[in-house]
N, C-alpha and C positions, 0 to 999 in steps of 0.2 A: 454377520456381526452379532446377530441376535444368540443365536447358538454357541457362537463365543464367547460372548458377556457370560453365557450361564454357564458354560466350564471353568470359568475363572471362579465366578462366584463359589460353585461347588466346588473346587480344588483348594479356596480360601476358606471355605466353609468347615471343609475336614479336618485343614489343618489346624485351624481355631478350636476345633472338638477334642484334635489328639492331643494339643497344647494342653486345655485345661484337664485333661482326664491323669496327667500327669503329677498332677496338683494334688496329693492326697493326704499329704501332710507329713508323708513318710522321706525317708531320705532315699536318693536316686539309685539305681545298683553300681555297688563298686568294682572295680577291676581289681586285681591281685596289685595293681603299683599305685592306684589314685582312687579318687573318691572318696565319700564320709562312710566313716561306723564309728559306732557308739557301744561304748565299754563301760560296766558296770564292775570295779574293782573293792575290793577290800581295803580299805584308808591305809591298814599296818602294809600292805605291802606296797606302798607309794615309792619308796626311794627306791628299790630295784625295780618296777616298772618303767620309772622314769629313766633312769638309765639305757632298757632293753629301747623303748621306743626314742630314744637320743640316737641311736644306730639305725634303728629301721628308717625313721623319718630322714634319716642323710641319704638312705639308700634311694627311698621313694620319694620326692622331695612335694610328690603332688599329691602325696598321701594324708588324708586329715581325718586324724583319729582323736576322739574327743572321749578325753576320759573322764567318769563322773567318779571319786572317791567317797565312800561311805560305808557305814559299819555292815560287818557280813549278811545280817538278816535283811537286809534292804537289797543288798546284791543278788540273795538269791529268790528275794519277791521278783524283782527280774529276768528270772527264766522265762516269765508269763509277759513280759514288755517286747511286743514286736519291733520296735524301734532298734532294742539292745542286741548285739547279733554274737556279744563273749560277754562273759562272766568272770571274774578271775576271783576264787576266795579258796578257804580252806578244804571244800568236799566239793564231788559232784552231785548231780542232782539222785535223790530217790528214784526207786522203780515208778511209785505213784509221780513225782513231780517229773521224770517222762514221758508217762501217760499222759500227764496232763498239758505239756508242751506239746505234742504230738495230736490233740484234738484239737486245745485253743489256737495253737499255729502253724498248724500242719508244714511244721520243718521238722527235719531230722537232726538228733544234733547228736555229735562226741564232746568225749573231755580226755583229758591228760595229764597226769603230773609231773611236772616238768621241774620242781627243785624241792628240796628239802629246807624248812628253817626253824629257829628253834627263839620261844620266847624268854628276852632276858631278863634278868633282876636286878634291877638298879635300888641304887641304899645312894645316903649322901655321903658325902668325900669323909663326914665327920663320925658318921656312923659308927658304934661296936660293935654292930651283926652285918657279916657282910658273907657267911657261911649259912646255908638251910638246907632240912632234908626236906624230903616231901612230906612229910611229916607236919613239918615246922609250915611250909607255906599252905598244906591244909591249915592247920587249925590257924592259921593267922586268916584264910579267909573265909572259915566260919567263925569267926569272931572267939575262938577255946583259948587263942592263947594268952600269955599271964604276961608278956613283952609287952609294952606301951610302943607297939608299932603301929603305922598306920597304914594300911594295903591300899593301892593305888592303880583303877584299873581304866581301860580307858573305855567307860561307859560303865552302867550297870546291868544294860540288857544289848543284844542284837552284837555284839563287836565279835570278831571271831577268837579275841582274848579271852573273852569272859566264856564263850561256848566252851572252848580249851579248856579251860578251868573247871567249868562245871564237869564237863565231859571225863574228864582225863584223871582230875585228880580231886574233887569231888567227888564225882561218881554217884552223884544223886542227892549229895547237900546239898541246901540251901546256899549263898553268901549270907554272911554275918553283915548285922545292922551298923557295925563298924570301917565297912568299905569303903574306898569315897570315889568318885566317878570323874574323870577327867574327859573332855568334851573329845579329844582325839590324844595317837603318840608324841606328839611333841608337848602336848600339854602336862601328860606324868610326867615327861621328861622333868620339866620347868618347875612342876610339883616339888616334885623329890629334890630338886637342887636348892630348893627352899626353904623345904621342911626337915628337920634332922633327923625325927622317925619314921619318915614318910621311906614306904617299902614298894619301887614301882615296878609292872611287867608292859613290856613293850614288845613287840618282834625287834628282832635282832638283826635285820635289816638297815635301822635308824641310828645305832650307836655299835655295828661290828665290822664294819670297815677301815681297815686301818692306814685304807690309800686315799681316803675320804675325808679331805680337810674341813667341812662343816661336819661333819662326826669325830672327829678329833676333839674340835672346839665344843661340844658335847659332851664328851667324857673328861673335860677339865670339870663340867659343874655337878657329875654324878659319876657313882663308881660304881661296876660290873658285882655283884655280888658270885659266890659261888656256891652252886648245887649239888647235894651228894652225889657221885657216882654211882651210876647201875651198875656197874660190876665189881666193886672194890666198895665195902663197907666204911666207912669212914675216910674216905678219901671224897676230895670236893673241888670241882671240875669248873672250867668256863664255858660259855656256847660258841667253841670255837670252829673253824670247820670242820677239821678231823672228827673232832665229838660229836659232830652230829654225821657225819659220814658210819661214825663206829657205834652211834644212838647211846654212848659213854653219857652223854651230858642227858636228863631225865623229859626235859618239857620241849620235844619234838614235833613239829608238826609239818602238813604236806598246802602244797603252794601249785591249785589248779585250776586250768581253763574248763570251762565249759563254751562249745560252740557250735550254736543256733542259725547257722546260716542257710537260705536259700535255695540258692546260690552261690557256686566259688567265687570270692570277692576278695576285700580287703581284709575282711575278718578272718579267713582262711589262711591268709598269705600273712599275718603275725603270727599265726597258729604254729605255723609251720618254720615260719625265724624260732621262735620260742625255744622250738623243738632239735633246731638246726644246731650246728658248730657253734655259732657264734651266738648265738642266745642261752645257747649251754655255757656258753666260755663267759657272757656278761654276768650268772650265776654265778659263775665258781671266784670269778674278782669280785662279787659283791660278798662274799665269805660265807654267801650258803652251798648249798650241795647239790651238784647239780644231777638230776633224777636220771636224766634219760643218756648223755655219752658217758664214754669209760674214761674219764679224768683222773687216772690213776694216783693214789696216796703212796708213796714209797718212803720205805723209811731209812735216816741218810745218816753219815756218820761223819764229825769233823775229828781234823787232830790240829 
């Protein structure tokens, strides 16, 4: 009995040990259909995310993916957060910021770009300027231009609007002291529907959906502004699919994962929806483009 008592002991002992060694604050490993991961996304691309994981989560119904929204530079301090196992924002990481995943986490990680989208330019319904070149949305957000417009971004630092802008078409200006910062995209939105010279940029995510009845009831309180054409000189274009399919429409950007995983888990197996038929195809009805299958554009004729 004596010897008994103390295998029980020690058998309840171990298990008490491996119980708490479990405990580390970290989330448990997930499987490809269930379990938590934690997602680090870009605020602008919220409405087609939520879409893509509306389909995944019906697939996996035990699957719980917890998305945190916030501006691009917060998402990619996140390569270094062991907890975050995806990334979703406008680039992937630098050679240095795999280097340095690769010491502080010793995981291996990919990325992909899996759609194309393009930021648009909302003016109010009551607006005179609802046509800009690049030109024009330069100097309007270095504060040059002579228009009593007001530029409307959402944020003044860290969004991946604002990096766009600096990046792309700035090109090493400053922003003008005339800018004004909107907390997130639905906030320009609200902005601009308010303000008559209020000139908003949003992904086109938010208000380019036209099978989208809270985007509809959106573009009643602001209107699509249009952008010179890249290929045609005074010709002035919407961010329509096609456009950004043919990079026609000018302020283009790419829409990518980073993934930090372990382990094949859960975070893998949205990697791989994202990439698949049908996360290609939730792209292409959300009116962006979708990167990776051959969703062909053909051109059609009525009589």
């Amino acid at each position: 009995m004596k010897w008994t008592g103390r295998l029980v002991l020690a058998v309840l002992g171990f298990l008490s040990f491996s119980h708490c060694s479990n405990h580390t604050g970290l989330p448990a490993r997930s499987r490809f259909d269930s379990g938590t991961v934690y997602i680090s996304c870009d605020e602008s691309f919220k409405p087609v995310l939520e879409a893509e994981l509306q389909v995944f989560r019906g697939d996996y119904p035990k699957a719980n993916v917890v998305v945190q929204y916030k501006p691009e530079a917060d998402c990619l301090r996140d390569f270094l957060v062991d907890s975050i196992e995806m990334v979703i924002a406008t680039r992937p990481y630098s050679q240095k910021e795999k280097r340095l995943i690769a010491d502080s986490l010793n995981v291996a990680t990919d990325y992909s770009t899996v759609a194309y989208d393009a930021i648009a330019v909302l003016v109010h319904p009551q607006s005179a300027d609802s046509m800009f070149t690049l030109g024009d949305v330069r100097n309007l957000l270095t504060g040059k231009s002579k228009k009593n417009l007001i530029p409307v971004l959402d944020g003044l630092k860290a969004t991946s609007t604002v990096r766009f802008m600096l990046d792309s078409v700035l090109r090493g200006e400053p922003l003008g002291k005339n800018v004004s910062a909107a907390p997130n995209s639905k906030e320009v939105i609200d902005y601009v529907a308010r303000t008559p010279n209020a000139v908003g940029f949003v992904g086109i995510e938010w208000v380019g959906n036209a099978d989208d009845t809270a985007q509809l009831n959106l573009l009643k309180k602001v209107r699509l502004a249009r952008m010179e054409s890249t290929d045609s000189v005074g010709g002035f274009v919407l961010p329509v699919q096609y456009l950004i399919y043919t990079r026609t429409y000018p302020l283009i950007r790419s829409l990518v994962y980073v993934l930090k995983e372990k382990e094949q888990g859960l975070a893998g197996s949205f990697a791989n929806f994202l990439r698949n038929d049908r996360g290609q195809l939730i792209f292409r009805r959300a009116y962006l483009f979708p990167a990776l299958r051959p969703f062909y554009m053909r051109d059609a004729q009525t009589q």
